[in-house]
PyMOL Python script that loads the backbone (N, CA, C, O; Angstrom):
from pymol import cmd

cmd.read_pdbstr("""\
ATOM      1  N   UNK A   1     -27.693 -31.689 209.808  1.00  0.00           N
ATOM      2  CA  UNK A   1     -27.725 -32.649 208.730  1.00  0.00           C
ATOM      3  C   UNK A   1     -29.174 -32.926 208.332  1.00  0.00           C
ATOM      4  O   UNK A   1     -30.159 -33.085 209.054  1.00  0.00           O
ATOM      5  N   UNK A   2     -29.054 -32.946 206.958  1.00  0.00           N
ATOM      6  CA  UNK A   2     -30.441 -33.709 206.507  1.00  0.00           C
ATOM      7  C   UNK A   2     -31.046 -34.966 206.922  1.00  0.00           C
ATOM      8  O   UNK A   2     -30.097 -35.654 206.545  1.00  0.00           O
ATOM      9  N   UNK A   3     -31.717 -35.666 207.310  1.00  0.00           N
ATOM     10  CA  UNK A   3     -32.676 -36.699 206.854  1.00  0.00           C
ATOM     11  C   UNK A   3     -33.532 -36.743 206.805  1.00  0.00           C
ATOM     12  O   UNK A   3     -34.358 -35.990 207.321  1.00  0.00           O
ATOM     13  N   UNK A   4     -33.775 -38.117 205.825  1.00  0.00           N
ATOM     14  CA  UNK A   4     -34.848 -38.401 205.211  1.00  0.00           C
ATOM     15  C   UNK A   4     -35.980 -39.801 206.768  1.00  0.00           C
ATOM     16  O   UNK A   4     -35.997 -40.937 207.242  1.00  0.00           O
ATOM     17  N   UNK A   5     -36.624 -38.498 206.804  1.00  0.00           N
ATOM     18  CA  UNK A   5     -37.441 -40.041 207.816  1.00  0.00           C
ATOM     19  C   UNK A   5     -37.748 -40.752 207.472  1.00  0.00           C
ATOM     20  O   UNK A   5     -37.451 -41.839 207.966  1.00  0.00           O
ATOM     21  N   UNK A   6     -38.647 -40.644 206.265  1.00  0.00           N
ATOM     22  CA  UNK A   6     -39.019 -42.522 205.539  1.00  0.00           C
ATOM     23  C   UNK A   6     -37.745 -43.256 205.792  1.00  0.00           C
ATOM     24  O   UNK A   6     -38.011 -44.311 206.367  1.00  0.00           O
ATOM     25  N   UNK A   7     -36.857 -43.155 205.651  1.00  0.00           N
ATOM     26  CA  UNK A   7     -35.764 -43.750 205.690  1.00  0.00           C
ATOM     27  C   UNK A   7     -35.551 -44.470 206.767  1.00  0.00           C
ATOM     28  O   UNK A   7     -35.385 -45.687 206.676  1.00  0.00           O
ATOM     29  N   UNK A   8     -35.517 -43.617 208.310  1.00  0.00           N
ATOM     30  CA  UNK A   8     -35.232 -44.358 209.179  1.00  0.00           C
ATOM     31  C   UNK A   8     -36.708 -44.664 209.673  1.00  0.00           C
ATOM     32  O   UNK A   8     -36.696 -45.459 210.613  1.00  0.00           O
ATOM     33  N   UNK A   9     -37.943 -44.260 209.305  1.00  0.00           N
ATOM     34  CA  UNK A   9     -39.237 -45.536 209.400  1.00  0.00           C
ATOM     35  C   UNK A   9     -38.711 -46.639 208.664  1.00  0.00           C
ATOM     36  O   UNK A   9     -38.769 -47.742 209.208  1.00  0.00           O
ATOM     37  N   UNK A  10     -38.299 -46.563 207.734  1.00  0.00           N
ATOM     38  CA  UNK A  10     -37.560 -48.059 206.678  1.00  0.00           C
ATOM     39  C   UNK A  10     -36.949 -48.923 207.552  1.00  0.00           C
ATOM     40  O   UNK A  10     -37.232 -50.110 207.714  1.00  0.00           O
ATOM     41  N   UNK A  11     -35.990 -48.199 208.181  1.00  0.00           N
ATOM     42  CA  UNK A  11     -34.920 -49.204 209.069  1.00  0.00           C
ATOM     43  C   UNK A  11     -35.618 -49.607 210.248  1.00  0.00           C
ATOM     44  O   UNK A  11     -35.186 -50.719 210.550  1.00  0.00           O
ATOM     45  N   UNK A  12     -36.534 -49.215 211.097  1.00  0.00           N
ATOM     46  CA  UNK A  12     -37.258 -48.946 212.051  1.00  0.00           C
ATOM     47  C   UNK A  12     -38.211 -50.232 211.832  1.00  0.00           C
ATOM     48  O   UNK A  12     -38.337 -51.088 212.708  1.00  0.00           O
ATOM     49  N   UNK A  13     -38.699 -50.277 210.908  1.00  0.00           N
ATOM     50  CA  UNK A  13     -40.119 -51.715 210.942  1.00  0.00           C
ATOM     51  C   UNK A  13     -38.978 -52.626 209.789  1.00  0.00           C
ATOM     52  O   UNK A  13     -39.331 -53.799 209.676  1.00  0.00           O
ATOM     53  N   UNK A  14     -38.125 -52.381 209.227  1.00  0.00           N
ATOM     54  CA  UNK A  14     -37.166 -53.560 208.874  1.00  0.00           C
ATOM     55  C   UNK A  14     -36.695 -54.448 210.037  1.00  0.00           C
ATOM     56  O   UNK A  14     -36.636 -55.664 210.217  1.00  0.00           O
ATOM     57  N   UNK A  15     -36.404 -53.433 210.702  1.00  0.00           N
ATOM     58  CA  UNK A  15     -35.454 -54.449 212.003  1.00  0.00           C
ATOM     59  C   UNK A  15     -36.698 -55.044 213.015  1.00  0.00           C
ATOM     60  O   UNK A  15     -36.480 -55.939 213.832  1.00  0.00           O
ATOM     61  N   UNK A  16     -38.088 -54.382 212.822  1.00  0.00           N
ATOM     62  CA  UNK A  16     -38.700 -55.455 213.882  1.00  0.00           C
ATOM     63  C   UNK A  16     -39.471 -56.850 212.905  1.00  0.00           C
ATOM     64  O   UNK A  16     -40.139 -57.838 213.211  1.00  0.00           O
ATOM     65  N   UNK A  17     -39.055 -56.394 211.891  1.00  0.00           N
ATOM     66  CA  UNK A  17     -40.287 -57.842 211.492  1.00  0.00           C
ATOM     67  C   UNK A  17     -39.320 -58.141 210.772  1.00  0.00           C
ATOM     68  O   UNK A  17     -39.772 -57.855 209.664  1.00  0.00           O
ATOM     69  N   UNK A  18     -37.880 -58.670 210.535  1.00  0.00           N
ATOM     70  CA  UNK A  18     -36.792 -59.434 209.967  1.00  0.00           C
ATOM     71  C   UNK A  18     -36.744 -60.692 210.187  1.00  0.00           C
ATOM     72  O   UNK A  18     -36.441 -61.589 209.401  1.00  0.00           O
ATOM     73  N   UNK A  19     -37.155 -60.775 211.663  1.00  0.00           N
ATOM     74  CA  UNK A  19     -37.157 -62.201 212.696  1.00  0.00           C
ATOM     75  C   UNK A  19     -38.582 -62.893 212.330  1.00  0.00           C
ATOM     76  O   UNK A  19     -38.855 -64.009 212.772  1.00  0.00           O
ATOM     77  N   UNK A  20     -39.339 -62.275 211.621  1.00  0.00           N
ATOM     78  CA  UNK A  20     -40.631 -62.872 211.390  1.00  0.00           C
ATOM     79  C   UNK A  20     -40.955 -63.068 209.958  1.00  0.00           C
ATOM     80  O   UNK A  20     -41.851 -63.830 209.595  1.00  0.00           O
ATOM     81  N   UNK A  21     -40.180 -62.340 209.100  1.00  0.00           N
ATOM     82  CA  UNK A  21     -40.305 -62.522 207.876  1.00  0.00           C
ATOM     83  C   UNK A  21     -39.129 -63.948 207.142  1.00  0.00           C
ATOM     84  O   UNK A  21     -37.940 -63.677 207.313  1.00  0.00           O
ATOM     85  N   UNK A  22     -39.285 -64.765 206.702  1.00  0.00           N
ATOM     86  CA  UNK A  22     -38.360 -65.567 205.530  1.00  0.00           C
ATOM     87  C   UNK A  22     -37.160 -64.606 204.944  1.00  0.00           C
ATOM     88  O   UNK A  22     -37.040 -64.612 203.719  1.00  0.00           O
ATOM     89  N   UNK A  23     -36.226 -63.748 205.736  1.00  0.00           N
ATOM     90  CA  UNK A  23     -35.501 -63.216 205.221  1.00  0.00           C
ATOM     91  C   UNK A  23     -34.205 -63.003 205.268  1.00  0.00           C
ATOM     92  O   UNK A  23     -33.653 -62.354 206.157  1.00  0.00           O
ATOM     93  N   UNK A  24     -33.626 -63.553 204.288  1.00  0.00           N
ATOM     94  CA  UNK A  24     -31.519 -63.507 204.411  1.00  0.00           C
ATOM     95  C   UNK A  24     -31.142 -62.992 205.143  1.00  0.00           C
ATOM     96  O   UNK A  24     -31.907 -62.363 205.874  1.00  0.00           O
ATOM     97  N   UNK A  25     -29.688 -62.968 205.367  1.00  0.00           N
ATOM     98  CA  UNK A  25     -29.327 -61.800 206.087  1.00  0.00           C
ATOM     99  C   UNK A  25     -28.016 -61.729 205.414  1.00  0.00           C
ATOM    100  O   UNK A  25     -26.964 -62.103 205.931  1.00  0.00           O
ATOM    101  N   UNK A  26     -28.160 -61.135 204.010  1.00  0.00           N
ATOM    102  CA  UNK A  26     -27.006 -60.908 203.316  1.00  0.00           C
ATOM    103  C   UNK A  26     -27.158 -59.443 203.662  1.00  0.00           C
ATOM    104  O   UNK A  26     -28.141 -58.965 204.229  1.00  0.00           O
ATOM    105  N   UNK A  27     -26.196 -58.844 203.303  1.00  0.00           N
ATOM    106  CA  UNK A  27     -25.784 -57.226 203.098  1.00  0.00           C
ATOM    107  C   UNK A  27     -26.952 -56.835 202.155  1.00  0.00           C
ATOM    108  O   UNK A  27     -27.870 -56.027 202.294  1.00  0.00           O
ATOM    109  N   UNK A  28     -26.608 -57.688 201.134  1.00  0.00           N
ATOM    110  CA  UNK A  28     -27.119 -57.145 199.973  1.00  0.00           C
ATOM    111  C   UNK A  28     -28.533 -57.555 199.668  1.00  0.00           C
ATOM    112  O   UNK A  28     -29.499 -57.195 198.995  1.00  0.00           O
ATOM    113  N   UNK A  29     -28.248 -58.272 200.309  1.00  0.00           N
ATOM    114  CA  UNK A  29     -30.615 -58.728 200.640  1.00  0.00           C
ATOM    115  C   UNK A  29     -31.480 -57.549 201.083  1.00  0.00           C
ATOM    116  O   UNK A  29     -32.520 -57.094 200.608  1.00  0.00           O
ATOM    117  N   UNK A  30     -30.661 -57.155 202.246  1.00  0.00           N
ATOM    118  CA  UNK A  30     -31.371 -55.826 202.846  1.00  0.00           C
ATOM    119  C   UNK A  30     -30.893 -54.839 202.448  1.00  0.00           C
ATOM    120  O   UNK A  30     -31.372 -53.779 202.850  1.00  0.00           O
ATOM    121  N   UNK A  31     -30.102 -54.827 201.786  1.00  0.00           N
ATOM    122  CA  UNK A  31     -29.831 -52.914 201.389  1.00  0.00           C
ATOM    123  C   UNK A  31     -30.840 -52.942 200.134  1.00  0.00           C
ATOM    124  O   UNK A  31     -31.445 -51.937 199.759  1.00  0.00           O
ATOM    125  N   UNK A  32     -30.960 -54.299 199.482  1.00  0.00           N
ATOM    126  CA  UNK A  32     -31.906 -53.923 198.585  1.00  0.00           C
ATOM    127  C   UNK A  32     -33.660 -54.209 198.742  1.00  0.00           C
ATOM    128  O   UNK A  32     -34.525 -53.886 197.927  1.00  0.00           O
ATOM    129  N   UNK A  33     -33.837 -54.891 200.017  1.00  0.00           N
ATOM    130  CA  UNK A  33     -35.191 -54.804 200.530  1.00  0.00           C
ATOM    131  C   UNK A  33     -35.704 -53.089 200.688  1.00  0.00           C
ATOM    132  O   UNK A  33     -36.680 -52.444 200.302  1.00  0.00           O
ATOM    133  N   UNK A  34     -34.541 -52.809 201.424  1.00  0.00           N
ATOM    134  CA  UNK A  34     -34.698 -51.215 201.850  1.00  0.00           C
ATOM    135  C   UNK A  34     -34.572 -50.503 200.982  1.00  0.00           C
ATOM    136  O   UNK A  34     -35.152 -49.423 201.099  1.00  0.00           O
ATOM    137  N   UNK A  35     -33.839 -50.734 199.823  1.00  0.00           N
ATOM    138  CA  UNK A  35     -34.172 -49.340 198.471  1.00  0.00           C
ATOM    139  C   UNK A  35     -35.108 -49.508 197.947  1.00  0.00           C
ATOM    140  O   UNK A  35     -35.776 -48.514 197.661  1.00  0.00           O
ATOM    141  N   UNK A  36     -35.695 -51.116 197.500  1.00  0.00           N
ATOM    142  CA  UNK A  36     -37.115 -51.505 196.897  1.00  0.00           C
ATOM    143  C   UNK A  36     -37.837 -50.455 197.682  1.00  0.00           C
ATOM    144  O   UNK A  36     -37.838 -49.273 197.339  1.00  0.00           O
ATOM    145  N   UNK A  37     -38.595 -51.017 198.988  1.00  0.00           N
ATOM    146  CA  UNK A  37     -39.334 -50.295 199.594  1.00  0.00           C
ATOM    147  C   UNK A  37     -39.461 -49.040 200.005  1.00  0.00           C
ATOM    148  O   UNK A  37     -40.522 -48.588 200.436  1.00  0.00           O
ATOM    149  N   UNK A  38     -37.817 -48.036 199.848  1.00  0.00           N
ATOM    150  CA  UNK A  38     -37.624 -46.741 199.832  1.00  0.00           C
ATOM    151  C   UNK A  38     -38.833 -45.757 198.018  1.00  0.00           C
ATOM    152  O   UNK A  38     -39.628 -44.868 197.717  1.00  0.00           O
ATOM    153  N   UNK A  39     -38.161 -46.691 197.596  1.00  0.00           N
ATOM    154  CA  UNK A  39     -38.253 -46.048 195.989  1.00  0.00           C
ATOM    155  C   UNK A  39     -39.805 -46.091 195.777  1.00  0.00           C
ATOM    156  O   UNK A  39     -40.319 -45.215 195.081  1.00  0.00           O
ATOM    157  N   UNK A  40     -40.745 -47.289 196.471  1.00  0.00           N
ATOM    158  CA  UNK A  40     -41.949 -46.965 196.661  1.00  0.00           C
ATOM    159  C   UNK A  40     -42.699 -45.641 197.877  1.00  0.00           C
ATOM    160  O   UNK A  40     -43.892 -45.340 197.921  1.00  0.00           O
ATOM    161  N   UNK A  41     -41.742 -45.137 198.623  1.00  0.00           N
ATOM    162  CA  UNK A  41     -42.306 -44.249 199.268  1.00  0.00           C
ATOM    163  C   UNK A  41     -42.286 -43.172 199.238  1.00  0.00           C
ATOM    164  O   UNK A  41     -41.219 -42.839 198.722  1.00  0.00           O
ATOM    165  N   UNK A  42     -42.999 -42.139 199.561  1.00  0.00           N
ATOM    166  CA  UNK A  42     -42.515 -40.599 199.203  1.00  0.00           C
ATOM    167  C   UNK A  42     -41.546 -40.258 200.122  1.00  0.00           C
ATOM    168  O   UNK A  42     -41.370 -41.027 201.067  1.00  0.00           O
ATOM    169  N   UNK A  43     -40.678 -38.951 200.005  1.00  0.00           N
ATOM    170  CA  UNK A  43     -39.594 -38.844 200.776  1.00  0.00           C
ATOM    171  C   UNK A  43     -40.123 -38.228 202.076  1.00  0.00           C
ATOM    172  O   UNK A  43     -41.342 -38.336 202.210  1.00  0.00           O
ATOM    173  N   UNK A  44     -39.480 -37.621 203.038  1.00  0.00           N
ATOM    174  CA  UNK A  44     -40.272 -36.977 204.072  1.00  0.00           C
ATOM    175  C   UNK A  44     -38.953 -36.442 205.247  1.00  0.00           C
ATOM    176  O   UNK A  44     -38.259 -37.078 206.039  1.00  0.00           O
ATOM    177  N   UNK A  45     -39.055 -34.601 204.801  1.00  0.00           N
ATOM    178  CA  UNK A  45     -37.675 -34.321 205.148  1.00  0.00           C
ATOM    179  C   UNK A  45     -38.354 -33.041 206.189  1.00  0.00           C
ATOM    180  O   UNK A  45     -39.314 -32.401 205.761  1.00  0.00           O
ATOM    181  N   UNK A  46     -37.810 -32.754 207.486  1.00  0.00           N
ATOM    182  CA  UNK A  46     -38.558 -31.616 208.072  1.00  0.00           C
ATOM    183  C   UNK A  46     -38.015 -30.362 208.435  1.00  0.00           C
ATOM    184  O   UNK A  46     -36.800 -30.371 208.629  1.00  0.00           O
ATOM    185  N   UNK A  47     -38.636 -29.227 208.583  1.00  0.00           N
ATOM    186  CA  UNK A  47     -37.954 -28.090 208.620  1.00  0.00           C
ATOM    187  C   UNK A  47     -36.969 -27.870 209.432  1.00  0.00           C
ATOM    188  O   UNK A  47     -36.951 -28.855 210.170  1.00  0.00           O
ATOM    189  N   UNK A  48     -36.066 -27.099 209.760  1.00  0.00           N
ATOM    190  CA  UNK A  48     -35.002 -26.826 210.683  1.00  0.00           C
ATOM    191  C   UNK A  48     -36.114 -26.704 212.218  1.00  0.00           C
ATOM    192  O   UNK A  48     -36.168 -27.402 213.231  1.00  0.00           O
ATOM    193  N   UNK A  49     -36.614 -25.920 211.935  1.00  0.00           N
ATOM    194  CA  UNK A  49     -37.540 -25.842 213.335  1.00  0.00           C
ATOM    195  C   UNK A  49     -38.410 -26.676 213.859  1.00  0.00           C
ATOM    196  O   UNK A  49     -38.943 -26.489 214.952  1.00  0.00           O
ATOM    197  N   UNK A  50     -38.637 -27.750 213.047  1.00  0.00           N
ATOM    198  CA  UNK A  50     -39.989 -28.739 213.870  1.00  0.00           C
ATOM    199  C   UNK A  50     -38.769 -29.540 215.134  1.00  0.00           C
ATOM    200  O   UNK A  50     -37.645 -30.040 215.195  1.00  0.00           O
ATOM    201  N   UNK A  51     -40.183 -29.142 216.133  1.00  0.00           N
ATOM    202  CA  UNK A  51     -39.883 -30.148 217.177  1.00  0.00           C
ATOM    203  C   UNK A  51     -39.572 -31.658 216.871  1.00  0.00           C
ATOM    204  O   UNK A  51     -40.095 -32.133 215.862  1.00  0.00           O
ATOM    205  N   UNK A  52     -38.808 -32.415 217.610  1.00  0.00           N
ATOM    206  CA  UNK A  52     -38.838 -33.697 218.115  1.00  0.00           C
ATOM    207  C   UNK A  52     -39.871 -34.218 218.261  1.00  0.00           C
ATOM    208  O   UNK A  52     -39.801 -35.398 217.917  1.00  0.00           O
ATOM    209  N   UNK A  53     -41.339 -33.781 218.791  1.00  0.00           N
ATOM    210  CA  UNK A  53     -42.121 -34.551 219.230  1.00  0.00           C
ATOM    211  C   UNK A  53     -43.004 -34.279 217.841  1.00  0.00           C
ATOM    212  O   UNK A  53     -43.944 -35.072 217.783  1.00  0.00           O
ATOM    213  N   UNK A  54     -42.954 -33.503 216.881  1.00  0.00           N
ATOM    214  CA  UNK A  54     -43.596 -33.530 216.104  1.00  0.00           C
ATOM    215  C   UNK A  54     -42.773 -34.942 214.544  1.00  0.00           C
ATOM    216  O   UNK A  54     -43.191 -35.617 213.603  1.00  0.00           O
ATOM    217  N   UNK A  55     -41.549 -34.647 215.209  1.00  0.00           N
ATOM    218  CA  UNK A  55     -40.409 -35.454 214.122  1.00  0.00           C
ATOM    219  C   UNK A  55     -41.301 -37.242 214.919  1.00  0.00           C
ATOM    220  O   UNK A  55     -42.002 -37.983 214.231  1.00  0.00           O
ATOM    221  N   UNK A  56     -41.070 -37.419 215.976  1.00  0.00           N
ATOM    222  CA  UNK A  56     -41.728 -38.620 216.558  1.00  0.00           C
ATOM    223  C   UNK A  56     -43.148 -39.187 216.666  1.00  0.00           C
ATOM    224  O   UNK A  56     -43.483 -40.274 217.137  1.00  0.00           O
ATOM    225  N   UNK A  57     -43.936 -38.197 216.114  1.00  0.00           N
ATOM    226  CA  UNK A  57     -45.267 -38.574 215.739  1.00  0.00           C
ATOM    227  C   UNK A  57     -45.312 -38.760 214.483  1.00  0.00           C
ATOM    228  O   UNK A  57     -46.381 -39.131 214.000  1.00  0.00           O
ATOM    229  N   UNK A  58     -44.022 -38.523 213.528  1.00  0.00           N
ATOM    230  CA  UNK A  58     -44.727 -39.096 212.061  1.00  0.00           C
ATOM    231  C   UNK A  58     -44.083 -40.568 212.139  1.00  0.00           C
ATOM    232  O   UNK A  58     -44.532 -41.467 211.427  1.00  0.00           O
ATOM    233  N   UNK A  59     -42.769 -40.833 213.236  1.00  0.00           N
ATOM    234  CA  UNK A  59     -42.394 -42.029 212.879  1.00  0.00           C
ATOM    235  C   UNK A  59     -43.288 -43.116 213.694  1.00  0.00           C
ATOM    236  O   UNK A  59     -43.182 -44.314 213.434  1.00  0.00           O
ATOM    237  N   UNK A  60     -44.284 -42.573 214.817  1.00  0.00           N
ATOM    238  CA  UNK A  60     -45.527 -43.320 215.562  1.00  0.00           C
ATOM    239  C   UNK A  60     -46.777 -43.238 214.643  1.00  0.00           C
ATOM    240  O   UNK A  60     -47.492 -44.199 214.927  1.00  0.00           O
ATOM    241  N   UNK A  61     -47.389 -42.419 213.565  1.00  0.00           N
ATOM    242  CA  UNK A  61     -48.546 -42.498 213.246  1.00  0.00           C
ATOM    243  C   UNK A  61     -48.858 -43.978 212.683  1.00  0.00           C
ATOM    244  O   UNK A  61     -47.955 -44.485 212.017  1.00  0.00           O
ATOM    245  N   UNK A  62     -49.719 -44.525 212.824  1.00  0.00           N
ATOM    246  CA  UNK A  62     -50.060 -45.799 212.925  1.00  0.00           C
ATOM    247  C   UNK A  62     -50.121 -46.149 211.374  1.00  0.00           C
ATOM    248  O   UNK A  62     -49.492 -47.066 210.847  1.00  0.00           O
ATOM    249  N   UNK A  63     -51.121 -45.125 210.628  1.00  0.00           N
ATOM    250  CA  UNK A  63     -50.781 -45.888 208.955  1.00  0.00           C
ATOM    251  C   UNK A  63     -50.024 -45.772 208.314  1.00  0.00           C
ATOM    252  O   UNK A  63     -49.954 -46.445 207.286  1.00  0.00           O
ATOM    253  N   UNK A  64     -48.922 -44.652 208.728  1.00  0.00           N
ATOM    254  CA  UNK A  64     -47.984 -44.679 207.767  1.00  0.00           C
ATOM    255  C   UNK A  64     -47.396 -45.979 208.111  1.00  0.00           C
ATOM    256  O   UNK A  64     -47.236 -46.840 207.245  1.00  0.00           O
ATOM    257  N   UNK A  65     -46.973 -46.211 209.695  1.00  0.00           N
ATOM    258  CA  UNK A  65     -46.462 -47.855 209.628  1.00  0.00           C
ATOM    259  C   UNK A  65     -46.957 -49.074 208.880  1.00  0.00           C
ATOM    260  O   UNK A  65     -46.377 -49.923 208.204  1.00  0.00           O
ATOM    261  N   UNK A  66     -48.587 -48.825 209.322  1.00  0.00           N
ATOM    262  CA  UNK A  66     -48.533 -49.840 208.016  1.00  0.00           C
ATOM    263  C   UNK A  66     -48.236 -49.904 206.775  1.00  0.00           C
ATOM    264  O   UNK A  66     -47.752 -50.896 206.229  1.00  0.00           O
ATOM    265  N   UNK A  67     -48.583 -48.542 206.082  1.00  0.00           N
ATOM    266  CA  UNK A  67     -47.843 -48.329 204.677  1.00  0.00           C
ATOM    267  C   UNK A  67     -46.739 -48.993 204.476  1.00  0.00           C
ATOM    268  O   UNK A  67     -46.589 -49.610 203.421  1.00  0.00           O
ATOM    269  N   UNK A  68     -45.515 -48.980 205.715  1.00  0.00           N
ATOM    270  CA  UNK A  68     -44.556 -49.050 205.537  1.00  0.00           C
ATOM    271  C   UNK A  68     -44.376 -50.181 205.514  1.00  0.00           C
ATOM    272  O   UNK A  68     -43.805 -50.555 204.490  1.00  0.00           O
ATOM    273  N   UNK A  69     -44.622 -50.954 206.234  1.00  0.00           N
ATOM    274  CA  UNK A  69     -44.764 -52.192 206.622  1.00  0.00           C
ATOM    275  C   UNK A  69     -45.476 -53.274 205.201  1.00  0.00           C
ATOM    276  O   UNK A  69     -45.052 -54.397 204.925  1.00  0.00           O
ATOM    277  N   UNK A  70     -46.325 -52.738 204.667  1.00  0.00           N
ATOM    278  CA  UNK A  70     -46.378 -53.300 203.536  1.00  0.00           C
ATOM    279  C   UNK A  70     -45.812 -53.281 202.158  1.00  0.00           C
ATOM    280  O   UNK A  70     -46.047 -54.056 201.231  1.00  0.00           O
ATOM    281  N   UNK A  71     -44.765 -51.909 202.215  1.00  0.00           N
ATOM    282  CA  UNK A  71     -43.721 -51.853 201.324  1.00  0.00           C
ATOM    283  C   UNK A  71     -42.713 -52.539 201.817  1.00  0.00           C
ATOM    284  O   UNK A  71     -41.972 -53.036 200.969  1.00  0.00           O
ATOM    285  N   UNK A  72     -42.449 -52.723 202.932  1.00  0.00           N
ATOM    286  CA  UNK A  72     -41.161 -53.386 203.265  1.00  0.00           C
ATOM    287  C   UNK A  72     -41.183 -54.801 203.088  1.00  0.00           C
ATOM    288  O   UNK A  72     -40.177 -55.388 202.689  1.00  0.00           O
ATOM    289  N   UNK A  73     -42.560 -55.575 203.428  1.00  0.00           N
ATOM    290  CA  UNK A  73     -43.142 -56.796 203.092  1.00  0.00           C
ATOM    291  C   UNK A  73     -42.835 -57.541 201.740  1.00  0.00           C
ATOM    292  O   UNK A  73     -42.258 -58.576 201.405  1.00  0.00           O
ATOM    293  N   UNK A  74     -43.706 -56.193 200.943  1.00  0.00           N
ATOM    294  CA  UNK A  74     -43.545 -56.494 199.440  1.00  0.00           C
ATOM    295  C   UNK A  74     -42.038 -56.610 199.044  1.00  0.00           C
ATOM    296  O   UNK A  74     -41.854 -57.541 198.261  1.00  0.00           O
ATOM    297  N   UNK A  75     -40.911 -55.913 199.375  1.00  0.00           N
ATOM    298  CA  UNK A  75     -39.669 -55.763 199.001  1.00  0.00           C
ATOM    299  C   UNK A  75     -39.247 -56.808 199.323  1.00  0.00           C
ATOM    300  O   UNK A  75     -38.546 -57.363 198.477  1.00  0.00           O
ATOM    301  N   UNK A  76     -39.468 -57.533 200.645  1.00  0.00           N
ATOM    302  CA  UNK A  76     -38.740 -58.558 200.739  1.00  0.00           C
ATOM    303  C   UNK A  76     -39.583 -60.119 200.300  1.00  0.00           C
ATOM    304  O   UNK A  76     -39.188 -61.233 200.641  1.00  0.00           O
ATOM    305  N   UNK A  77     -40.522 -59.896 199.667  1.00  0.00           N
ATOM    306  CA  UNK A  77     -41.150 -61.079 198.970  1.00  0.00           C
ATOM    307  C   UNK A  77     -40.610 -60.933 197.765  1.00  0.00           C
ATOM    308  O   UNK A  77     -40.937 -61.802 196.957  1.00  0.00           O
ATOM    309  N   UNK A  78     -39.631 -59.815 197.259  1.00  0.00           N
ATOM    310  CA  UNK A  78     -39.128 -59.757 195.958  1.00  0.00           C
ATOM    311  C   UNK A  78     -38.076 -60.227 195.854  1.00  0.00           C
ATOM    312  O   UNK A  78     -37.815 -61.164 195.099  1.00  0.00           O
ATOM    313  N   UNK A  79     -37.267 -59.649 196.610  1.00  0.00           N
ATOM    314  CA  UNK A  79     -35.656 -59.936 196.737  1.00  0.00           C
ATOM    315  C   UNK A  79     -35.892 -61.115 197.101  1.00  0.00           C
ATOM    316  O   UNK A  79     -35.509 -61.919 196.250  1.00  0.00           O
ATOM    317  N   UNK A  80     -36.585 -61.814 198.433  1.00  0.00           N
ATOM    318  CA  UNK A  80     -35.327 -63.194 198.585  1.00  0.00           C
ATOM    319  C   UNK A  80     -36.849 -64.355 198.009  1.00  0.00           C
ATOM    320  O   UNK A  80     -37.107 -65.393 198.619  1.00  0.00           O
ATOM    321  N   UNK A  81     -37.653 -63.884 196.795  1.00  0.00           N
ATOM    322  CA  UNK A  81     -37.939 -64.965 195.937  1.00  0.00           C
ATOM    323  C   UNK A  81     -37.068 -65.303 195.286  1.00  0.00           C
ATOM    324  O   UNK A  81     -36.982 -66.492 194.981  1.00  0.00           O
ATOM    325  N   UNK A  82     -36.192 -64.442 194.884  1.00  0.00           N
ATOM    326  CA  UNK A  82     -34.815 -64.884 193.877  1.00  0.00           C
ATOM    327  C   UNK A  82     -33.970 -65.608 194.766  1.00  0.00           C
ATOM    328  O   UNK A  82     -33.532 -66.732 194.518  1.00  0.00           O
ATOM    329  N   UNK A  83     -33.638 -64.655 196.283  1.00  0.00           N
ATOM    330  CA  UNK A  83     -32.404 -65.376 196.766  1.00  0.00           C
ATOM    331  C   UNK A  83     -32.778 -66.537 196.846  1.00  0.00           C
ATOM    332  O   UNK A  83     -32.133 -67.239 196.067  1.00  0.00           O
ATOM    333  N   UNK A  84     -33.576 -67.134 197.463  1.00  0.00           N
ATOM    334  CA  UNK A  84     -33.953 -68.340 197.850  1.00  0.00           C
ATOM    335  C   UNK A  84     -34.073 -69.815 196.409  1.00  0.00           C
ATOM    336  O   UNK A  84     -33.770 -70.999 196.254  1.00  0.00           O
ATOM    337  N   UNK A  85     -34.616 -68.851 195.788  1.00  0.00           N
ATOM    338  CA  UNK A  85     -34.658 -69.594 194.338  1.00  0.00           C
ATOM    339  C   UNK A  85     -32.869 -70.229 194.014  1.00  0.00           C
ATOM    340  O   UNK A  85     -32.683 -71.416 193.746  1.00  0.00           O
ATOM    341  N   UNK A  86     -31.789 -69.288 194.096  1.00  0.00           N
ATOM    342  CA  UNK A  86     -30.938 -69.862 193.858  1.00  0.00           C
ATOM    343  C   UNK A  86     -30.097 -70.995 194.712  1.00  0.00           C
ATOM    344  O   UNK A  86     -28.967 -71.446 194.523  1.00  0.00           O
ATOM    345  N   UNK A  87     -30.935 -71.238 195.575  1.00  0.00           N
ATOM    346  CA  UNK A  87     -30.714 -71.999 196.958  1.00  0.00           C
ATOM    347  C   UNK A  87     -29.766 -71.006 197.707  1.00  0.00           C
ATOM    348  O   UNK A  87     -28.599 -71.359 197.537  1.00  0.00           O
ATOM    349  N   UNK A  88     -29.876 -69.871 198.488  1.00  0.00           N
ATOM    350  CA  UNK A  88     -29.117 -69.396 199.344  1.00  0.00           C
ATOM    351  C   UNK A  88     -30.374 -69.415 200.840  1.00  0.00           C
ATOM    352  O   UNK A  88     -30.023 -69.008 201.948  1.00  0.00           O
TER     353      UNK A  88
END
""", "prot")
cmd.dss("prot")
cmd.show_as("cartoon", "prot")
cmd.util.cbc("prot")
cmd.orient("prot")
């Protein structure tokens, strides 16, 4: 099967800084934190043959986390300015 690693880097620093961020926990809060911040990233899909440890050093390299981490930030300063705005 395909995947997309940005993707599960997405889910990966979503789920550790959720508890630290001001953020809902609707369905639909985070599926759309996570497409915001998807749609800002490039995709990142690897050959049939790369190792594991090479698949696990792009989801450890330190700036892409932050990259990520600041798209995921930004996404959710977007989405739940609204949610919150409507009192949820």
């Amino acid at each position: 099967m395909i995947k997309n690693y940005m993707e599960l880097l997405v889910d990966e620093i979503f789920n550790e800084i959720k508890n630290s961020y001001k953020i809902c926990n609707e369905e639909k809060c985070i599926h759309d934190i996570k497409s915001i911040a998807l749609n800002n990233l490039p995709t990142h899909y690897f050959k049939y043959d790369t190792t594991e440890a090479d698949k696990k050093a792009f989801l450890l390299e330190r700036q892409r986390r932050i990259s990520v981490l600041a798209k995921v930030a930004e996404a959710a300063d977007i989405v739940c300015s609204k949610c919150y705005r409507k009192g949820n």
